[in-house]
N, C-alpha and C positions, 0 to 999 in steps of 0.2 A: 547584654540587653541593649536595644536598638534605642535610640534618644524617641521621647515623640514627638510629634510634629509640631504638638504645641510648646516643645520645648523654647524658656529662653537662652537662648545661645550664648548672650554675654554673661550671665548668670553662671550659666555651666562650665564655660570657659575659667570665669575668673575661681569661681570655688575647685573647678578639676587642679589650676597651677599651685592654686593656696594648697593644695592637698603635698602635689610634687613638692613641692617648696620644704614639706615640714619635713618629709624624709629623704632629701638632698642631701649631696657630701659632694667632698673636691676630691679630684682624682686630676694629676697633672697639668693642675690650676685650671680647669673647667668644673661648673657647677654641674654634675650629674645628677638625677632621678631614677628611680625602678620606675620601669614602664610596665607599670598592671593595669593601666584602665583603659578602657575601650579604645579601640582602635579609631574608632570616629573623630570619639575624644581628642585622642592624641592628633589624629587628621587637625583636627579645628585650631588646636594652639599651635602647632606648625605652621598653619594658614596664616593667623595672628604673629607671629617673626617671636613668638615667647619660647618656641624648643625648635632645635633643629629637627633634621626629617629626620622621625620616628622609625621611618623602614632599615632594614639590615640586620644582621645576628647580633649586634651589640644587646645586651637585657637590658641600659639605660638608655635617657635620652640627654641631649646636655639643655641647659635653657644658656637664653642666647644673655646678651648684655639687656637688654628691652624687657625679657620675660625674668631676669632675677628681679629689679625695678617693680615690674607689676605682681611678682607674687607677695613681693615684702606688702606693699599698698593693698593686694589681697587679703594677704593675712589680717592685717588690720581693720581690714573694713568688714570683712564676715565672720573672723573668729576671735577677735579680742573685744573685753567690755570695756 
């Protein structure tokens, strides 16, 4: 499914990484994610330096130093009360 137009972009950003974030794991001291969500998606937090580039056969992405930092703040800010 394509974003719409009227999407907000920091919004979907920040709840797409809070999502990566909560089914992260380490794999040879890099924080990895399954990359299942749209490609745009992933496009967009790459833009933002929160996951490396999402292109290549790897099935993860890793988040950078910046994007672990902003998913934890994520998390907090849209899914805990």
């Amino acid at each position: 499914m394509a974003l719409p137009d009227d999407a907000d972009l920091d919004k979907v950003a920040e709840l797409a990484l809070a999502v990566l974030s909560l089914a992260s794991f380490t794999d040879h001291g890099q924080v990895r994610a399954w990359k299942g969500l749209d490609w745009d998606v992933l496009d967009l937090l790459h833009q933002r330096g929160w996951i490396l580039d999402p292109k290549g056969k790897a099935k993860s992405v890793v988040l950078t130093e910046d994007g672990q930092r902003s998913a934890e703040a994520s998390v907090k800010r849209h899914l805990l009360r």
